[in-house]
Each structure stands twice: as C-alpha cells, then as structure tokens.
C-alpha positions as CSV (number, residue, x, y, z in Angstrom):
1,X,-140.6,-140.7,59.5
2,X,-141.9,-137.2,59.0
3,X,-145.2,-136.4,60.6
4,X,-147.7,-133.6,59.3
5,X,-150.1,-133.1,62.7
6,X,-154.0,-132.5,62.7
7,X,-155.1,-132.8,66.5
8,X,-155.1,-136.5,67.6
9,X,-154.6,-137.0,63.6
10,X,-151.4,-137.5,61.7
11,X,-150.3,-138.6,58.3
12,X,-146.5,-139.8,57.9
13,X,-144.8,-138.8,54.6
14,X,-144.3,-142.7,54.3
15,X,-148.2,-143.0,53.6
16,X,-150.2,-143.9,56.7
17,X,-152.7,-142.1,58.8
18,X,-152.3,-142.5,62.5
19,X,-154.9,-141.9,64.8
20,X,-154.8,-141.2,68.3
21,X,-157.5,-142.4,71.3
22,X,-157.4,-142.2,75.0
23,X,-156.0,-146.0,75.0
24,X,-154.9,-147.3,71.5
25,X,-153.0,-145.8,68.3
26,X,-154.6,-146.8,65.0
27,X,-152.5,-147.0,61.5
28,X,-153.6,-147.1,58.2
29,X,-152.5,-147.2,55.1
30,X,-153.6,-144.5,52.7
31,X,-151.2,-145.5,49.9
32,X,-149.4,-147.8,47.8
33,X,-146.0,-146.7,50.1
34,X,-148.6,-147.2,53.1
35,X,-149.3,-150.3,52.3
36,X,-145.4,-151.5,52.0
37,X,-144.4,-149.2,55.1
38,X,-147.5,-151.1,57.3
39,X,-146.9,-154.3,56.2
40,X,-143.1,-154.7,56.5
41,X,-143.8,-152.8,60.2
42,X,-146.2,-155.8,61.3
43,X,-143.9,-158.4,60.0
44,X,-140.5,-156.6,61.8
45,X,-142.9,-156.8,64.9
46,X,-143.4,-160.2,65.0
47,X,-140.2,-160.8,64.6
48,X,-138.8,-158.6,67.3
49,X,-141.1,-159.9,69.5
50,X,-139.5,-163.0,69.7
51,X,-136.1,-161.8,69.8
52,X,-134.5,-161.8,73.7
53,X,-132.6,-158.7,72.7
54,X,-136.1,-156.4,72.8
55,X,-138.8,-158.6,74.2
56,X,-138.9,-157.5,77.2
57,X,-139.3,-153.5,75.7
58,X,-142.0,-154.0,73.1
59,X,-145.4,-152.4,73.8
60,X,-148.2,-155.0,72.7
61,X,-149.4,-154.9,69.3
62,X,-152.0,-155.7,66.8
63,X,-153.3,-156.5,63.3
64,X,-156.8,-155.4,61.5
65,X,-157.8,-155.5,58.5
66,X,-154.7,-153.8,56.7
67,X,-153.7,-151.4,59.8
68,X,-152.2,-151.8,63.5
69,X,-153.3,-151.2,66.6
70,X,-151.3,-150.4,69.7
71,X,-151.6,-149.4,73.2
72,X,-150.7,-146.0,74.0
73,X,-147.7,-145.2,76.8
74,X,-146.9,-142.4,77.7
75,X,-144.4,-139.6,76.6
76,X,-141.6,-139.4,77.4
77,X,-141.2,-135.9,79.4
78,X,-139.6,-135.4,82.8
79,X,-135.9,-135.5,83.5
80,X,-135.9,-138.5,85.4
81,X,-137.7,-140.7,82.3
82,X,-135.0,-138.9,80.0
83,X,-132.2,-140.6,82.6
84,X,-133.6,-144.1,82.3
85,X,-133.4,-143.9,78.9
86,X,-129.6,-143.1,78.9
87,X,-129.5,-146.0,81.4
88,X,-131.6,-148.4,79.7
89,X,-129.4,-147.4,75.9
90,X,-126.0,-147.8,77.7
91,X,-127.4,-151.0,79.8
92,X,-128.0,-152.2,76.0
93,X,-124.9,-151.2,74.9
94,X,-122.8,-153.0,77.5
95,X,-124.9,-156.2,76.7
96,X,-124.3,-156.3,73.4
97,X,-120.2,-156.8,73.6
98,X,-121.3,-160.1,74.6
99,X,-122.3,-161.0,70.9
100,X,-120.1,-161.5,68.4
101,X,-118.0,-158.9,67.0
102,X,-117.9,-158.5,63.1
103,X,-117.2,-155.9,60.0
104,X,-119.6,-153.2,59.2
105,X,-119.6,-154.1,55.7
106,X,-121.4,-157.6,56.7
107,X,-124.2,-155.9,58.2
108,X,-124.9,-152.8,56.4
109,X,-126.9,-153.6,53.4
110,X,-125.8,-150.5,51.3
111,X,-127.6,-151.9,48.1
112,X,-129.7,-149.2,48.6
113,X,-127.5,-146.7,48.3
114,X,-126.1,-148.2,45.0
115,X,-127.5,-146.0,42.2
116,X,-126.3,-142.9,43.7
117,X,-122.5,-143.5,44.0
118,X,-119.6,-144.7,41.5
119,X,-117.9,-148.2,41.2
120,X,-115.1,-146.6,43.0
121,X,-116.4,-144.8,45.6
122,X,-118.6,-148.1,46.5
123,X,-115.5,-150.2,46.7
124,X,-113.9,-147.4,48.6
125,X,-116.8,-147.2,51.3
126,X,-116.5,-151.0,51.3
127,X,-113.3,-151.5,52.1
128,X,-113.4,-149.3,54.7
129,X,-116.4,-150.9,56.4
130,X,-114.4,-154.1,56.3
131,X,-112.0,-152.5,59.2
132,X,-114.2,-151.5,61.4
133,X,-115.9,-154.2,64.0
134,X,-118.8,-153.8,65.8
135,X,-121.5,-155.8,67.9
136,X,-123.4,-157.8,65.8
137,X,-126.9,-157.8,67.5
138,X,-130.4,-157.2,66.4
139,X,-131.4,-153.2,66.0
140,X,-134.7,-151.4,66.7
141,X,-133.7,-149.2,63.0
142,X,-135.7,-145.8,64.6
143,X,-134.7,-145.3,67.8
144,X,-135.8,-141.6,69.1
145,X,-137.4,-140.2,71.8
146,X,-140.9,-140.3,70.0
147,X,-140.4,-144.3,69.7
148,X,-139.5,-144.7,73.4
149,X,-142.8,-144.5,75.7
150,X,-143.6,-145.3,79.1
151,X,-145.7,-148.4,80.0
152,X,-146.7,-149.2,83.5
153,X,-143.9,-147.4,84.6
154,X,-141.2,-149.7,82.1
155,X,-139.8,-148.2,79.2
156,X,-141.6,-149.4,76.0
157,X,-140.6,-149.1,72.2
158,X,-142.8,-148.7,69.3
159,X,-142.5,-148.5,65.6
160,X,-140.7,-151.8,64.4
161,X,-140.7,-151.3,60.8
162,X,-136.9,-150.7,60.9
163,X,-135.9,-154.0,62.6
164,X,-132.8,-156.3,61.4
165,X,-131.9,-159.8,63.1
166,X,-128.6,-158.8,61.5
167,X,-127.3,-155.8,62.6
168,X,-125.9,-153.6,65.7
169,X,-127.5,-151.5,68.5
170,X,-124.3,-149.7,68.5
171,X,-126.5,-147.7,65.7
172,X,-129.5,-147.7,67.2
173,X,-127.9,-145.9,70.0
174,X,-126.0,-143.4,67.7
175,X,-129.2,-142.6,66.2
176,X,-130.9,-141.6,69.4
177,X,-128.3,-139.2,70.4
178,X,-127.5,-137.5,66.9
179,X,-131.1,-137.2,66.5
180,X,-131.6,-135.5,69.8
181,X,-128.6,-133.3,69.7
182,X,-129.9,-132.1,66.0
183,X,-133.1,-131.9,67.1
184,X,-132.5,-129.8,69.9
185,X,-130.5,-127.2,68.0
186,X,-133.3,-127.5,64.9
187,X,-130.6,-129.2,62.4
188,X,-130.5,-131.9,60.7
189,X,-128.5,-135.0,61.8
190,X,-126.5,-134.9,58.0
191,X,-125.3,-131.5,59.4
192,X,-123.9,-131.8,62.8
193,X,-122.8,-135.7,62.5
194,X,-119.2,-134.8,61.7
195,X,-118.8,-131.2,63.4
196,X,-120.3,-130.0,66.2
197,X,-122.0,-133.6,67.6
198,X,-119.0,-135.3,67.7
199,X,-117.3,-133.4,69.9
200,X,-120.2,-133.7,72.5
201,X,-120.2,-135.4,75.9
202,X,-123.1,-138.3,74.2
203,X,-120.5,-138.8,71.4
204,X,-118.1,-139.5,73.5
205,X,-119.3,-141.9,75.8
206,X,-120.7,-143.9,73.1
207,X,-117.2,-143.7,71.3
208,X,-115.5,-145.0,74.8
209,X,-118.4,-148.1,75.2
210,X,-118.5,-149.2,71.8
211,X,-114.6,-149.1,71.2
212,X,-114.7,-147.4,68.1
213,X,-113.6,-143.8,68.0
214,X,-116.5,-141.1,66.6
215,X,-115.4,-140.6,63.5
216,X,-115.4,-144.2,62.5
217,X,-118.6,-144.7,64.2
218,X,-120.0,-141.6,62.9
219,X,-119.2,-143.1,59.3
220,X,-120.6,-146.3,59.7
221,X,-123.5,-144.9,61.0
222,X,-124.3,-142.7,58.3
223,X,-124.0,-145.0,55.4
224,X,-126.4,-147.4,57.7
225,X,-128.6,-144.8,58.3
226,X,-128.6,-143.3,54.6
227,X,-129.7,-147.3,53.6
228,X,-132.1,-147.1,56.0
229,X,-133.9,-144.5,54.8
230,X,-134.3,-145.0,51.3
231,X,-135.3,-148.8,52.5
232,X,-138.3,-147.5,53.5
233,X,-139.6,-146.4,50.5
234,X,-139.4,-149.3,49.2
235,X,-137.9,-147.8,45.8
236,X,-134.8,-145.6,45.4
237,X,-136.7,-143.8,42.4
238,X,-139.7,-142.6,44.6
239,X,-137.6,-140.3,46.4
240,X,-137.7,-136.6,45.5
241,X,-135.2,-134.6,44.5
242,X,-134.2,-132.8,47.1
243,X,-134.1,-136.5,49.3
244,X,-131.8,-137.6,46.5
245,X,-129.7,-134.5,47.1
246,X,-129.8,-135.2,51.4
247,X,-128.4,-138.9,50.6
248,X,-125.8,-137.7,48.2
249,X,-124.1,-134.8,50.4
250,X,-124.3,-138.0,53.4
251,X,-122.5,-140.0,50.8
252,X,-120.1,-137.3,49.5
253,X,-119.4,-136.7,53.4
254,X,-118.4,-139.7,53.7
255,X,-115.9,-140.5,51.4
256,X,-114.2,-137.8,52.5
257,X,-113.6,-138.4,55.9
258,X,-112.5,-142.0,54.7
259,X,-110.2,-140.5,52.3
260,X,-108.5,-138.0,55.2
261,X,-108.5,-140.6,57.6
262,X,-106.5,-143.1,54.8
263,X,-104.3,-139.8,54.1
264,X,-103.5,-139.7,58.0
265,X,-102.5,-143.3,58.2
C-alpha cells in the first residue's frame, strides 16, 4: 500500500485517508476502492482476531461510521525491537510446521492473475505449484516493518486487510525480508527477488526453516504476492498500465525460473 504523506495526514493509493493523533489512527474511505479496501480490512480483522495463530499480536481495533479506528504503538526503531522481530517471525515460522503441510497451488488463489497470462503458462505455473509443500496456516498478507508496532512493550500488527484462513506464514515472512532488503537498497522487491536477495543471509535462513530451497520459495512467493496485489483493488481492470506491466515482468520471471529449473531436472 503506497502512501502519499502530508504531516500527521496520509492518503493510500488504495483510496483512504489516514489520520494520525497522539493516541488513535483514523481511516477513511475517500473512494469507491476506499470503500472495498476499508471494508474487506474490518472484516479480515475480525476474523484474525479470533484466530490462535495472531491473537495474541493484534493491536485493538474499531468500527465508525464507514472508517477504523486504532490505537497507535509505536515504531519500530532501535536495534533491539528490529531483533525481536526476527525472533518473534522465526518463533512463527517454527510453529507453523506443526500444521499441516500442503501444495502451493491449493492455497494461492492465482485467479487474479488470470487475464494476464496464457492457458499454457497457467497450467505451467500450476503444475509447478503442485510440487512444492508448505505450511498451511493463516497469513497476515502485509507483513513489513510499517505493520509491526510496539504496544506496551509486545510486538503488535496492524493492517489486516490482507488476511487468509487458508494460506502460509512461510509468505508472510518472505515478504518481510524481501521488502526490507529492497527497501533498504531503494529497489523494488520484483527486482532483487531472484538475484541479489536470494543469495542473502535472511534468504537463507528462511530457505533452511521452511525446507524449501529460495528459488522455489522465491517463486511461490511471487505468484502469491503478484495475486495479492491486484486483490486489493478489487478489479484487475483498475490497474494502470504501468501496474499491469510490474505484474507481467513478475509473471514472465516466473516462468522462466520454472522452465530452467524443469530443464535442470
């Protein structure tokens, strides 16, 4: 979710003002996408609030009128609240090869991706995510440093509009690090996914604890992510052109690390 800034004033290109106080964060819709984006956040929240995977990291939350209100944490900032979160991810990631383990192609919904790629190259990408197994736990959808706060000293997660029941933190956890990593070096994720990130030391512990090797992960991830994405506007048609181009070179990557790896076998 990209933010344009105004002082304790932003507005998300996903349609919603947020507004800042010395206690709460307000959100409103400003939009028709606003509308979608806020309401499927306050219904993802209610439902991750229930779920024992996150409950005990949600900050509290609340309804008015069309908008949400939430208490404000705090940042996260100093080295030691950046360690807890590497703690508190891995911690997560260890728990979650207690649930089951099933194919990638059961829980990424890649319908949303389907009017930008070919009956073959949908089958291919398929089949593919049929081989690959994975935890099959509930994920956050968002997870960055900007959605991880402090509370009371706890580590606290906001922004549930991303949630699934049905899907795997093993990509939640992806997502924080790629995004970090890119971030860091001012790149986009779609540009350092298959080079320079996976050779780093986050890449590879994540490879090691989710027992998948980074290029398989890194795959799965993407197409997830891509799906993602587009989700949340609600309509593949409202993206712009040069979204549509982003989602397509993610796509294109794809298929050709699938179609190496197959040529490796």
């Amino acid at each position: 979710m990209k933010l344009s800034k105004i002082k304790n004033i932003q507005i998300t290109n996903t349609g919603a003002l947020i507004l800042f106080t010395s206690k709460y964060v307000f959100k409103f819709p400003i939009n028709k996408m606003g509308y979608y984006t806020i309401s499927q956040e306050k219904y993802s929240y209610m439902k991750a609030k229930q779920d024992v995977f996150f409950m005990n990291n949600i900050l509290p939350s609340g309804s008015f009128i069309t908008g949400i209100k939430t208490l404000r944490g705090n940042p996260i900032k100093k080295t030691e609240e950046l360690v807890r979160i590497d703690d508190y991810i891995l911690e997560k990631l260890r728990y979650s090869k207690k649930y089951p383990f099933v194919s990638a192609e059961k829980i990424i919904d890649y319908s949303y991706i389907h009017i930008l790629i070919n009956y073959n190259v949908e089958k291919l990408i398929q089949n593919y995510l049929k081989k690959i197994y994975i935890p099959n736990t509930p994920a956050h959808g968002d997870l960055h440093i900007g959605n991880l706060l402090m509370n009371n000293g706890e580590i606290a997660i906001i922004d549930w509009g991303g949630y699934k029941k049905n899907s795997s933190f093993c990509f939640d956890a992806f997502h924080y690090y790629v995004r970090y990593y890119s971030k860091s070096r001012n790149k986009s994720w779609v540009d350092v996914i298959f080079s320079e990130f996976s050779i780093s030391k986050e890449a590879v512990i994540l490879s090691k604890i989710a027992g998948q090797d980074i290029e398989t992960l890194s795959i799965a991830y993407a197409i997830n992510r891509a799906s993602l994405e587009i989700e949340q506007f609600g309509d593949i048609k409202k993206l712009k052109h040069n979204q549509k181009k982003k989602y397509v070179k993610i796509i294109e990557l794809c298929q050709k690390k699938i179609i190496e790896s197959s040529n490796d076998v």
